[in-house]
C-alpha positions in Angstrom: -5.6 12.3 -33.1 -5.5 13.6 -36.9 -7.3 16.7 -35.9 -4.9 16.9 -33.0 -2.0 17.3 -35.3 -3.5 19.7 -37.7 -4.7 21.8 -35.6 -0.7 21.9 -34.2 0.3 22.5 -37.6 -2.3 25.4 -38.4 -1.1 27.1 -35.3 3.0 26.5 -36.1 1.8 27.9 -39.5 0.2 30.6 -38.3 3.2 31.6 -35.7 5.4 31.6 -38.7 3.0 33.7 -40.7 2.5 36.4 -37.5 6.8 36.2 -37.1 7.6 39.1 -39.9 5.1 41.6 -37.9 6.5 41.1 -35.0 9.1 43.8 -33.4 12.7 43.5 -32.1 14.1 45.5 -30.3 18.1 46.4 -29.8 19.5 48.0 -26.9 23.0 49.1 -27.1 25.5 50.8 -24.4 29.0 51.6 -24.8 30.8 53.4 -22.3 34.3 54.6 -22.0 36.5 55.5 -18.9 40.0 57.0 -19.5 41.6 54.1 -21.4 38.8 51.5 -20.6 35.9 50.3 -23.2 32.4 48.8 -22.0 30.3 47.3 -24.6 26.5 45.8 -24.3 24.1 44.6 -26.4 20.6 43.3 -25.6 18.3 41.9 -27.5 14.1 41.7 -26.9 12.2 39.9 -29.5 8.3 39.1 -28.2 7.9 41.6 -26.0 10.6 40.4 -23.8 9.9 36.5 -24.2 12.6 35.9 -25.8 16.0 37.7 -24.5 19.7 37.7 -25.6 22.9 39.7 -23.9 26.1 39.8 -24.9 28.9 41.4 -23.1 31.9 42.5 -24.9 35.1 42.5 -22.3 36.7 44.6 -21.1 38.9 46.1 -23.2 42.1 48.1 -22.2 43.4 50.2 -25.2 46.4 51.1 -23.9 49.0 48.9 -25.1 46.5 47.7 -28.3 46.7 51.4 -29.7 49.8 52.3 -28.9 52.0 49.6 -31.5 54.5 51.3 -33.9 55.3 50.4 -37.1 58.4 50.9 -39.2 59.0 49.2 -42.6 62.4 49.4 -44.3 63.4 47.0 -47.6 66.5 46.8 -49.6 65.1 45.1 -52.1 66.9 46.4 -55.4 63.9 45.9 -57.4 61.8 48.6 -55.5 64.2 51.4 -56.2 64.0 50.8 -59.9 61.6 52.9 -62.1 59.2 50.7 -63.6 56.9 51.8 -67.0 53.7 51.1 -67.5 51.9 50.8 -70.8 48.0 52.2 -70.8 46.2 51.0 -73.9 42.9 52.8 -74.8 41.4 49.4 -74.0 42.6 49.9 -70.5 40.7 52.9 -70.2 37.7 51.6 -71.6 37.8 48.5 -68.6 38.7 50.8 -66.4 35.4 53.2 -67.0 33.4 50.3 -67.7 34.6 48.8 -64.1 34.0 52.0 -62.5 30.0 52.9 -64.0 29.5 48.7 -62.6 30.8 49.4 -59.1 29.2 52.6 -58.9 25.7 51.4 -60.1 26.5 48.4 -57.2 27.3 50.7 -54.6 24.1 52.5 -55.4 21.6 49.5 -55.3 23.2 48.5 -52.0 22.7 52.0 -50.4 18.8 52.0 -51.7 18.3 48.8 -49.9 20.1 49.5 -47.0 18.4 53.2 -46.8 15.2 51.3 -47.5 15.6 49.5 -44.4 16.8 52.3 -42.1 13.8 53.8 -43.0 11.5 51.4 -41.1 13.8 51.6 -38.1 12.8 53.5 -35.6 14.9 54.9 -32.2 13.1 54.5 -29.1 16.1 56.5 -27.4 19.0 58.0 -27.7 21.5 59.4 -24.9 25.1 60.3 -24.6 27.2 62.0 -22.3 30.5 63.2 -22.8 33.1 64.3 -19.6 36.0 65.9 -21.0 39.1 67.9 -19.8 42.8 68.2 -20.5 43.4 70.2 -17.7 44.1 73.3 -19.6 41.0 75.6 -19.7 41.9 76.9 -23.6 42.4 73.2 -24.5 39.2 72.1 -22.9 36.9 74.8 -24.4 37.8 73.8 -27.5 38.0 70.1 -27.4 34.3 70.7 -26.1 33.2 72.6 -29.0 34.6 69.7 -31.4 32.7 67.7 -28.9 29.5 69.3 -29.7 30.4 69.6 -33.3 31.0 66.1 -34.0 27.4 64.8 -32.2 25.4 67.7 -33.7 26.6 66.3 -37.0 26.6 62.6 -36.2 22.7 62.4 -35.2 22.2 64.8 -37.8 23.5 62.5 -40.2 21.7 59.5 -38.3 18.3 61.6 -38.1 18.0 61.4 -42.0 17.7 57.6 -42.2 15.9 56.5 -39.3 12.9 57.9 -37.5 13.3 59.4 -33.7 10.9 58.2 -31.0 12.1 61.1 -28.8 14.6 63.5 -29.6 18.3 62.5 -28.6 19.3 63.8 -25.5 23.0 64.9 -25.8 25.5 66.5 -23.5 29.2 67.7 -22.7 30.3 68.8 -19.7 34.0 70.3 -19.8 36.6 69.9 -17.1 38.8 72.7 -17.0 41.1 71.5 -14.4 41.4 68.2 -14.5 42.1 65.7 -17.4 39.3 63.4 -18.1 38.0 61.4 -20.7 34.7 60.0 -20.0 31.6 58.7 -22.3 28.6 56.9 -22.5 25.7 56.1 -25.1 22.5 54.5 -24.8 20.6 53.6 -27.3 17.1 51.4 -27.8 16.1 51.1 -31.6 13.5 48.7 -32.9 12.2 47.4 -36.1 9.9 45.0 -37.3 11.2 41.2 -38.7 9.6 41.5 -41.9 11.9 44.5 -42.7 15.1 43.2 -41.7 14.0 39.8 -43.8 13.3 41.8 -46.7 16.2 43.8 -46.6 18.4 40.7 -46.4 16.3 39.0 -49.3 17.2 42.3 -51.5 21.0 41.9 -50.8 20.9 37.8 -51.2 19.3 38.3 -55.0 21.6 41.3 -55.3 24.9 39.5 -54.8 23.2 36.6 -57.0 22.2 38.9 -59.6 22.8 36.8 -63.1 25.7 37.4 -65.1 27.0 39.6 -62.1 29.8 37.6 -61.2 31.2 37.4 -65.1 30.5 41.1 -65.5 33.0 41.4 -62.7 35.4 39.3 -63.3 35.5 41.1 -66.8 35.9 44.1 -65.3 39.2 43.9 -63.4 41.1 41.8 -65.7 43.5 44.1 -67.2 45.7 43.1 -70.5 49.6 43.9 -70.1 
């Protein structure tokens, strides 16, 4: 019966030792249709063993993106001129809070790079069907089009690593007015990574004396 149970807990142990190694995989399609968004995410982790879906509804963009805003105020107060007094101190804090956030920003971009680095897409497609119904309109709206992916994946290509090279299109409508789109994309990466990468942050938001050095930093004397 002993033996029974360790050799249960070798092979627990040995599960949790093989789990940073193993792959995950993230399959994401949006897809838009005039004023309507489709979003889903799948998720493989053991070679399919273990699955997860989640289906974003639908959403309708019409009335959500289409709210106006007007702000008005008769508040004597605001209309007044008001003086403020810089101190050489206040300078000093001010370049001393900007060379911290800066060397922040930069630690969190090397770990996050870091990571993207190790992820690898397995495939990438998008199609674009666009028209306004006005041929000038269209052909330029489709060179924007083109423009905008080149530079996007471009962009993306310089992080991560391409399985196979993204497969991009546009296809204008000169005389009718659509707005259609779709991406697919499957991109994996290994546990261990991601685990790493979110150790890195975890000790980098903990970092000691961080949280004094920022409080120091934004307290400003009148």
């Amino acid at each position: 019966m002993g033996y029974g149970w360790a050799i249960a807990a070798g092979c627990f142990v040995g599960l949790l030792l093989l789990i940073p190694f193993t792959t995950l995989r993230v399959h994401l399609t949006y897809r838009r249709k005039e004023k309507e968004d489709h979003v889903f995410i799948r998720v493989k982790w053991l070679g399919g063993l273990i699955r997860f879906q989640y289906e974003v509804p639908l959403l309708d963009t019409e009335n959500s993106l289409q709210a106006k805003t007007k702000t008005t105020s008769n508040i004597p107060g605001l209309k007044k001129r008001q003086r403020m007094r810089i101190t050489l101190q206040d300078i000093k804090r001010a370049k001393e809070r900007w060379s911290w956030l800066r060397r922040r920003v930069a630690d969190l971009y090397r770990i996050i790079r870091r990571f993207l680095s190790r992820v690898t897409c397995e495939r990438l497609t998008w199609t674009t069907r666009l028209g306004t119904g006005d041929a000038a309109d269209t052909g330029v709206l489709t060179g924007i089009a083109w423009g905008v992916k080149s530079t996007l994946v471009g962009v993306a290509g310089s992080y991560i690593r391409w399985k196979t090279k993204p497969d991009l299109q546009v296809t204008p409508h000169f005389t009718d007015r659509v707005w259609q789109t779709e991406l697919d994309c499957i991109i994996r990466f290994r546990i261990g990574h991601a685990m790493l990468a979110l150790i890195c942050l975890l000790v980098h938001m903990r970092w000691k004396g961080d949280e004094r050095t920022w409080q120091k930093s934004i307290q400003f004397k009148g």
